[in-house]
TIMILUM-835716 format. One line per field, with one value per residue (C-alpha): residue number from 1; residue in one letter; x, y, z. Coordinates in Angstrom, 3 decimals, always signed. Layout:
TIMILUM-835716
i	NUM/...
aa	A/...
xx	X/...
yy	Y/...
zz	Z/...
end
This chain:
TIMILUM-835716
i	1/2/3/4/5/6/7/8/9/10/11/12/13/14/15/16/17/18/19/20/21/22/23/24/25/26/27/28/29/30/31/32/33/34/35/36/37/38/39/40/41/42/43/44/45/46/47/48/49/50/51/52/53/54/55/56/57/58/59/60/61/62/63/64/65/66/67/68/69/70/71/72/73/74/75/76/77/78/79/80/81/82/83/84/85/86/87/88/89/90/91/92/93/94/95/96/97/98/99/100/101/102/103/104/105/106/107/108/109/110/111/112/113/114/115/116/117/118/119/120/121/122/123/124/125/126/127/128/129/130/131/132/133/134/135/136/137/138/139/140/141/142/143/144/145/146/147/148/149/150/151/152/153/154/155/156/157/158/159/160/161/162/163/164/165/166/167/168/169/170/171/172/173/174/175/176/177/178/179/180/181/182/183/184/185/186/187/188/189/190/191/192/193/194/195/196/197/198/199/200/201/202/203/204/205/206/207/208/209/210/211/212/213/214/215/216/217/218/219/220/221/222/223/224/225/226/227/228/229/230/231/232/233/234/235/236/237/238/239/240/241/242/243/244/245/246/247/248/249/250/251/252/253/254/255/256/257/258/259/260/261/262/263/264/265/266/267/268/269/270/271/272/273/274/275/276/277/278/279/280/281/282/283/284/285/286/287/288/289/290/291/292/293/294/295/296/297/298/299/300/301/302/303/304/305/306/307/308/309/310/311/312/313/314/315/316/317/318/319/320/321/322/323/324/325/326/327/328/329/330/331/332/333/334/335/336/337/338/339/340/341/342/343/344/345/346/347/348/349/350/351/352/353/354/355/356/357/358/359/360/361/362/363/364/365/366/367/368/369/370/371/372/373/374/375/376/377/378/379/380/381/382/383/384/385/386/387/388/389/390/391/392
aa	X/X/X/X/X/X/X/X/X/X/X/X/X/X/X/X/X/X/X/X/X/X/X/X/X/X/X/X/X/X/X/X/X/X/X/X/X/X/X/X/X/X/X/X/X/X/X/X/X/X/X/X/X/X/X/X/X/X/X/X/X/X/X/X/X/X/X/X/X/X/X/X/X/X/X/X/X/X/X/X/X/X/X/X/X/X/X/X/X/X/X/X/X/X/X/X/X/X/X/X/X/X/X/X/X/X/X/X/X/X/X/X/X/X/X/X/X/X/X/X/X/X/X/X/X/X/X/X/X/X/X/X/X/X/X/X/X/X/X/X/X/X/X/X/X/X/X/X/X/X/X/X/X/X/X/X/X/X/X/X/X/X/X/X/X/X/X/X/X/X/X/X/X/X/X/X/X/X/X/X/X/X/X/X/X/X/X/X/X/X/X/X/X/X/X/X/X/X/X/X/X/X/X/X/X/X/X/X/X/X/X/X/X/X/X/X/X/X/X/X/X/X/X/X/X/X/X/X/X/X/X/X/X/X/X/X/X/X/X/X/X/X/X/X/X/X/X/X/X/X/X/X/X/X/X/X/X/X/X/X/X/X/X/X/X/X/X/X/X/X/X/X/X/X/X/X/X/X/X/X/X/X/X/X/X/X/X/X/X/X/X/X/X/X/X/X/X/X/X/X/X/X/X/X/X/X/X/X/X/X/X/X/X/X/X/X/X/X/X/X/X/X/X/X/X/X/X/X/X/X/X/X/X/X/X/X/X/X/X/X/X/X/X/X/X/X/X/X/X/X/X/X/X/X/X/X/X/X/X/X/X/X/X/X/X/X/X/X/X/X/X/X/X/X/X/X/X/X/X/X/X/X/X/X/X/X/X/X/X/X/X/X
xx	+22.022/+22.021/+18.742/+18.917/+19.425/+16.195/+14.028/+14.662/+14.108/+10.538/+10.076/+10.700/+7.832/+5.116/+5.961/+6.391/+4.413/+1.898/+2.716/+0.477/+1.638/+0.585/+3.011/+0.565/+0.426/-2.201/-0.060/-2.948/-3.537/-3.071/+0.287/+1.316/+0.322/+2.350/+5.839/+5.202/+4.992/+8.449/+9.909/+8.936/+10.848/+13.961/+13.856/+13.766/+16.825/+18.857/+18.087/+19.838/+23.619/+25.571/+28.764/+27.585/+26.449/+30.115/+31.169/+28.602/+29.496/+32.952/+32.929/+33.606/+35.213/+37.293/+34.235/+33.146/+34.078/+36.975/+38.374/+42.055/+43.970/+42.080/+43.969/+40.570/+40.250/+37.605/+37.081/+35.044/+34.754/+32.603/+31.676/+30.663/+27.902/+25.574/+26.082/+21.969/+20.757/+18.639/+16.627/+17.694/+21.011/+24.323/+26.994/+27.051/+29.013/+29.923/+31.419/+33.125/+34.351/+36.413/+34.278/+32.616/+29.557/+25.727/+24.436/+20.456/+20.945/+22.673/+19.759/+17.141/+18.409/+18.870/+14.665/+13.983/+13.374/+15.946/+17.199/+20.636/+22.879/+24.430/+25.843/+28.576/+29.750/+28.791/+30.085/+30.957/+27.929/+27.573/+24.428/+23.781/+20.183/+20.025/+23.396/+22.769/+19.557/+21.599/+22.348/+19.045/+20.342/+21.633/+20.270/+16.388/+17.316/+20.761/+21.566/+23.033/+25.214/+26.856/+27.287/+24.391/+22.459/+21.146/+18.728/+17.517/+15.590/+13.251/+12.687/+8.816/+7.491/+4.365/+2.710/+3.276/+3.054/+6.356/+10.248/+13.797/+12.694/+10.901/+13.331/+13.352/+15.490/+17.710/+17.722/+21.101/+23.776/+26.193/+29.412/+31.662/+30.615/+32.770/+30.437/+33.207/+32.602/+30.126/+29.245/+27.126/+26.042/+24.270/+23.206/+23.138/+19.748/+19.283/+19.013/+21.972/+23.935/+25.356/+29.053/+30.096/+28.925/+29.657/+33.155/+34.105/+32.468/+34.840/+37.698/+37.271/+37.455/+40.359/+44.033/+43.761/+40.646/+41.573/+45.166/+42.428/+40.427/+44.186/+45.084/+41.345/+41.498/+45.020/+44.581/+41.750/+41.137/+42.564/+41.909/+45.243/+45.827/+44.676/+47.271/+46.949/+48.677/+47.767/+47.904/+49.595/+48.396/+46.093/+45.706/+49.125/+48.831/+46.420/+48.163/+50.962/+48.500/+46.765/+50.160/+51.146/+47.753/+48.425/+51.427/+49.647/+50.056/+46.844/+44.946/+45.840/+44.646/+46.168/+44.648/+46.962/+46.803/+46.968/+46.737/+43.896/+42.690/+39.658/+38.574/+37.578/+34.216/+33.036/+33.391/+31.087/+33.368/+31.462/+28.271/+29.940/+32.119/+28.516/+26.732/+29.728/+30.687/+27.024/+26.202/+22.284/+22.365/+22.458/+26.422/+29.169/+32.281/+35.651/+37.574/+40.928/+39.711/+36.645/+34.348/+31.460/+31.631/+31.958/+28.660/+26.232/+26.448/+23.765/+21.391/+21.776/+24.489/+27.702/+30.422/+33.588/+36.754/+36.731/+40.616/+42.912/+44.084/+47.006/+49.334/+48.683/+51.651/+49.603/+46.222/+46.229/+42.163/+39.225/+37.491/+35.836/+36.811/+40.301/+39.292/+38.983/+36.251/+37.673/+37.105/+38.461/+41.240/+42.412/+41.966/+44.574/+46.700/+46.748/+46.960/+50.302/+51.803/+50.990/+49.944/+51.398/+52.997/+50.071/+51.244/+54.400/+54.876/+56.059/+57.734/+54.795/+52.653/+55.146/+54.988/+50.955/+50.610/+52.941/+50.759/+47.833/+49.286/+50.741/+47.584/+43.766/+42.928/+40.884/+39.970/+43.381/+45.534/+48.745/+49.792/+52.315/+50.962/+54.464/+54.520/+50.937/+50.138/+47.145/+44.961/+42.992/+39.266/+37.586/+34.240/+35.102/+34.091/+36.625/+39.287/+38.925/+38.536/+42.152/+43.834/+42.561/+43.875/+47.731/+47.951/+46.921
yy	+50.153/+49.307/+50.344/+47.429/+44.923/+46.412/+46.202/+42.694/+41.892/+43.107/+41.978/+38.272/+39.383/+40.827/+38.191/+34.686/+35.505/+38.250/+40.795/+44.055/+47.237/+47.119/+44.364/+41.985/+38.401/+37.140/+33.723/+31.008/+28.886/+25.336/+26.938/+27.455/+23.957/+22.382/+24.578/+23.956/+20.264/+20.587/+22.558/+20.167/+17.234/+19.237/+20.044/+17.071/+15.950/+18.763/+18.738/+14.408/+16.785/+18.197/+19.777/+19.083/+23.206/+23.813/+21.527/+22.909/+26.454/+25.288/+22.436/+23.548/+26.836/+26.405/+27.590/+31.139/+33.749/+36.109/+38.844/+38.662/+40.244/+38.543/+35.845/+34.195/+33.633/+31.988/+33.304/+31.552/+34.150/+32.975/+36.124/+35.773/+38.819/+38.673/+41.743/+40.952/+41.589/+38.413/+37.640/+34.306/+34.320/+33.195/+34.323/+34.231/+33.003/+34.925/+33.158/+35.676/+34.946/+37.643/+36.110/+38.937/+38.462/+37.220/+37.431/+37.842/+33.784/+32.940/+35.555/+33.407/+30.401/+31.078/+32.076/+28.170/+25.258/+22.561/+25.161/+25.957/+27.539/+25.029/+23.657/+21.362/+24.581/+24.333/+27.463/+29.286/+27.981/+24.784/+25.124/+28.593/+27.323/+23.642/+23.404/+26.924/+25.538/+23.557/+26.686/+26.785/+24.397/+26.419/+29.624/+30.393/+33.785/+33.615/+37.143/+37.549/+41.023/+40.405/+42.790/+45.179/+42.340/+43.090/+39.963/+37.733/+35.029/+33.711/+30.319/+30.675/+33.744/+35.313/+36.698/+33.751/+30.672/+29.624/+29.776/+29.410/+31.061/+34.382/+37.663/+40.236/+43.618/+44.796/+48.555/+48.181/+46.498/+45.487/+47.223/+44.499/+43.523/+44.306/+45.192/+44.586/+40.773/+37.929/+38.076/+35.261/+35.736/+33.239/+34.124/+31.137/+30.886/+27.099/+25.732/+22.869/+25.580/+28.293/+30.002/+26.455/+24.454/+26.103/+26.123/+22.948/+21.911/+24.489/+22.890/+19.532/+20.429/+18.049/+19.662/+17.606/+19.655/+22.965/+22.080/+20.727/+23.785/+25.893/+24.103/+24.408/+28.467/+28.647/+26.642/+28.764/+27.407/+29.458/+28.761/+28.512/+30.133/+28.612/+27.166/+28.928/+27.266/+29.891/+28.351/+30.730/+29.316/+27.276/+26.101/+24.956/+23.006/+20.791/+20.039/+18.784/+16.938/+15.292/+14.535/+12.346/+10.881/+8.972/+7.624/+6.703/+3.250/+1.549/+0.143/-3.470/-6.249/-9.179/-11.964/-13.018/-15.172/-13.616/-14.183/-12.735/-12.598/-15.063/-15.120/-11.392/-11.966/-14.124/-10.448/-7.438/-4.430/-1.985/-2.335/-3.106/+0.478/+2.152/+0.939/+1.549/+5.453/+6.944/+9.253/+9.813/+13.068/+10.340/+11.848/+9.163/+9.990/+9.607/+8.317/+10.366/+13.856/+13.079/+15.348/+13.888/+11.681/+14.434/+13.037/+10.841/+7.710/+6.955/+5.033/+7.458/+6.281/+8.006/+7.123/+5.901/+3.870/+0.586/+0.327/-2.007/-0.790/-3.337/-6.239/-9.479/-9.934/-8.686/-9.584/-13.303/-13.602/-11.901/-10.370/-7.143/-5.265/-5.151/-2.179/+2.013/+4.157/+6.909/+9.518/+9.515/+11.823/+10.179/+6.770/+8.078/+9.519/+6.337/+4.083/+6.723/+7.205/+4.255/+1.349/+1.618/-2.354/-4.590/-7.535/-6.705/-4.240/-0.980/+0.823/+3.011/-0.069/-1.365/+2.087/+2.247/-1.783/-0.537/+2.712/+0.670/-2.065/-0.051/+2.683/+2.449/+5.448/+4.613/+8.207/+9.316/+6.931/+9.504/+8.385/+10.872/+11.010/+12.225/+15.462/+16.024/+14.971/+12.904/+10.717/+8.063/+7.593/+4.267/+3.662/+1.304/-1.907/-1.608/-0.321/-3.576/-6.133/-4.492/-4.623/-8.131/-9.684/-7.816/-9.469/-13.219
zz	+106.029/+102.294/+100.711/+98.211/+100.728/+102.879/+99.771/+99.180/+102.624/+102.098/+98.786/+100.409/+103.034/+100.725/+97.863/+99.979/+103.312/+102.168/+104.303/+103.857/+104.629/+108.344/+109.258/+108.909/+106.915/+104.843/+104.130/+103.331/+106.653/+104.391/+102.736/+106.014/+107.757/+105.259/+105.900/+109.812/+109.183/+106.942/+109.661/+111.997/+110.330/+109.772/+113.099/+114.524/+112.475/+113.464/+117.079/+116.978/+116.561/+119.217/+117.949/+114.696/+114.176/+114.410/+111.352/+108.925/+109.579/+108.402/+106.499/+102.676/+103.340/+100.288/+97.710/+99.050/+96.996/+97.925/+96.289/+94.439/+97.075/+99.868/+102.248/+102.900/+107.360/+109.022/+112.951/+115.628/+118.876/+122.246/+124.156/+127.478/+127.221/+123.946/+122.208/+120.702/+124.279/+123.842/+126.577/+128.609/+126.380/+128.264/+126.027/+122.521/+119.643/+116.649/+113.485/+110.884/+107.397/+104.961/+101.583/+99.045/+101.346/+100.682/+97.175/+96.653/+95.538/+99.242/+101.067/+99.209/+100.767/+103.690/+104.039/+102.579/+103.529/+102.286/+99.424/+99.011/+96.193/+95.911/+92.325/+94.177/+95.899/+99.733/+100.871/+104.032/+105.708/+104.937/+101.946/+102.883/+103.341/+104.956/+106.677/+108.629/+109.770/+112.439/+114.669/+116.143/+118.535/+120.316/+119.751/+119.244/+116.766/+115.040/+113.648/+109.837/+108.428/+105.185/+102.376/+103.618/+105.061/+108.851/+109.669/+112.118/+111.937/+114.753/+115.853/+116.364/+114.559/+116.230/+112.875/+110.372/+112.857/+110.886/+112.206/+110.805/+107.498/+108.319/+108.083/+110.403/+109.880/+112.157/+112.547/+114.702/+114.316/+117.377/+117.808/+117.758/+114.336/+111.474/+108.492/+105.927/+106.980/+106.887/+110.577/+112.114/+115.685/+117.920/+121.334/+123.205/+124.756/+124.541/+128.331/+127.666/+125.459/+127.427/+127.249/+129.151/+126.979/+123.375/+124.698/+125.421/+122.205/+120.814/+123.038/+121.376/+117.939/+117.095/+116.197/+112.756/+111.985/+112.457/+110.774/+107.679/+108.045/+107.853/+104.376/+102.933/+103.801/+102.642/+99.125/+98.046/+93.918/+91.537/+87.329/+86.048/+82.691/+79.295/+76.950/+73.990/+70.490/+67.710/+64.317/+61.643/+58.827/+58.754/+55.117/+55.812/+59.135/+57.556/+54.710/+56.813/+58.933/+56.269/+54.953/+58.531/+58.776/+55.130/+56.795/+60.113/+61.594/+61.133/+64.694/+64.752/+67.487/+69.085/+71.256/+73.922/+77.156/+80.317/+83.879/+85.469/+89.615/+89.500/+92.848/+93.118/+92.137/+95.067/+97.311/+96.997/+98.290/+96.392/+98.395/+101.835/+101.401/+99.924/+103.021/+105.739/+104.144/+103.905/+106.373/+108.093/+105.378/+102.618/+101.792/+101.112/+102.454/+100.877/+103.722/+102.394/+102.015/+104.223/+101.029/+99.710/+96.481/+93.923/+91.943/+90.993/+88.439/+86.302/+88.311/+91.330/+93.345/+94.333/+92.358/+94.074/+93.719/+95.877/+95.922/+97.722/+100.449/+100.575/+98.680/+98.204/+100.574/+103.290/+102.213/+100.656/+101.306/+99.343/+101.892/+101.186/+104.437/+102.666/+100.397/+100.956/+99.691/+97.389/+95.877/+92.006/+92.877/+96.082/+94.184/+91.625/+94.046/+96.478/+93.827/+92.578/+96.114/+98.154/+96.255/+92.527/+92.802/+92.164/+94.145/+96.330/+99.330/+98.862/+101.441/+101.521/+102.331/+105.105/+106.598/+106.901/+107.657/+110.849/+111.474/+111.943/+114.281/+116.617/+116.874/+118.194/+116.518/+113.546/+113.159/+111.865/+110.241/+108.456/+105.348/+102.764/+99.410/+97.922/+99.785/+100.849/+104.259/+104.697/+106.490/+106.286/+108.233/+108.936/+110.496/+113.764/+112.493/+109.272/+111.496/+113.615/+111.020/+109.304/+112.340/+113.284/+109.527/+109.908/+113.315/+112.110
end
């Protein structure tokens, strides 16, 4: 047990919910009418998913913290006996992840309600706050050991009136839990959860997400080195400078004619893409990397690239089904790869045109973006309107 990690356990306790000494909470009954009413409404948001637990334990991997030498691994084991001894529990599911472990920052959020760490950095459990909420699906006290950590936290806590947010400490910690990991372990104790159930969902985890999952793990960021250009003298260097600039070609401008695409105007993409690629969380979805928009323009909106999906060959019309959502960097690299002829066909553009006649799946359309394998999403009702203009 780490010392440090018990005090701030009980820090969170005396400081947040008034615990006295005797075990016992003073928390003002108004103060804690209002968190049972916010718990209430994230509840009932969280109970609408199924599977969807599974995807925010997982979903931005890529930003925990791991140490130099670390290959960073993600682990998902269902045990048919709950090594918690919850009562009622069939099975139980325990999630582990090699990152540095929980910070005081992560442990804070975790104990909120719709708090997170998060500075654009999800992390290994979803917002380490809002996204780990969703396991109480199907468990009524997930257990937490990370980096001296040993917590649970109740669904309906007796002396507060409040769930999801109140710590308890563990005194024990199971057996079959490695302490050098982040260890997540959810005794399945829902009625419609059991071992069955949790592994089937498990089952149907599609091959293209666990190969995405694979690359994310594997292509952990790294900060490449700094160029460094010393200047020797610098006296010197700006002499010469100042010596070019008096030579310098002064800016000059030309009017000239050019042909320009009138009819794009009578089409609204932009808000058609916006309203087809946001998500009930409020998240737009770039439908290449399947991330949320990396941020927000100035009056509050995701900002995206509404690119052309294909020629002018294939698309003669302005209709604004004809155009992806993307993210800057996919935009740039589809616009590189795929699409980098304004009005004629590239091979690249033959190749997906024939991808999407001859499939139904409008989950998973491959595309190559020079050597990176890729994919491309689209809601149903894009995927159908596509399909239905290549075939006229």
């Amino acid at each position: 047990m780490s010392d440090r990690s018990f005090e701030h356990v009980a820090h969170i306790l005396r400081e947040k919910y008034e615990f006295d000494g005797q075990g016992k909470s003073n928390l003002n009954p108004l103060i804690a009418a209002d968190l049972r009413n916010a718990i209430k409404h994230l509840s009932q948001k969280l109970y609408k998913r199924t599977a969807h637990f599974i995807f925010e334990l997982i979903q931005n991997a890529e930003d925990n913290s791991y140490s130099e030498q670390t290959e960073p691994s993600l682990t998902f084991r269902l045990l048919q006996n709950d090594p918690t001894n919850t009562s009622g529990a069939n099975g139980a599911l325990i999630v582990e992840n090699n990152e540095t472990g929980f910070t005081r920052e992560n442990f804070d959020a975790i104990c909120a309600i719709g708090r997170s760490t998060k500075t654009n950095q999800p992390g290994f459990i979803g917002e380490k706050g809002i996204g780990f909420k969703s396991v109480f699906l199907v468990t009524s006290r997930p257990f937490l050991f990370s980096n001296g950590y040993q917590i649970s936290l109740p669904e309906n806590h007796i002396e507060t009136g409040l769930g999801y947010i109140v710590p308890e400490w563990e005194k024990h910690v199971p057996n079959c839990i490695d302490k050098s990991l982040t260890s997540i372990v959810l005794p399945l104790d829902k009625p419609d959860f059991g071992y069955g159930e949790v592994k089937k969902m498990l089952e149907d985890i599609e091959p293209e997400t666990i190969r995405q999952i694979d690359k994310i793990l594997n292509e952990h960021e790294t900060i490449p080195q700094r160029p460094e250009r010393p200047v020797m003298n610098r006296e010197r260097y700006l002499e010469q400078f100042d010596e070019e600039r008096r030579t310098a070609t002064k800016k000059q401008r030309k009017t000239r004619k050019r042909r320009i695409r009138i009819s794009r105007g009578t089409i609204d993409p932009r808000t058609w893409l916006r309203e087809q690629y946001t998500n009930d969380d409020a998240q737009m979805v770039c439908q290449i990397c399947k991330k949320e928009m990396p941020f927000m323009n100035r009056k509050g909106k995701h900002y995206f690239k509404a690119v052309e999906m294909l020629s002018e060959k294939y698309f003669s019309d302005e209709h604004q089904e004809q155009y992806l959502a993307l993210c800057p960097l996919c935009a740039a690299k589809y616009k590189e790869f795929i699409k980098y002829l304004k009005t004629n066909p590239t091979p690249e553009q033959n190749k997906l045109k024939e991808t999407i006649l001859n499939s139904d799946d409008n989950s998973n359309v491959e595309i190559l973006l020079k050597d990176e394998k890729a994919s491309i999403f689209f809601v149903e009702k894009h995927y159908l309107t596509i399909k239905h203009i290549l075939e006229s």
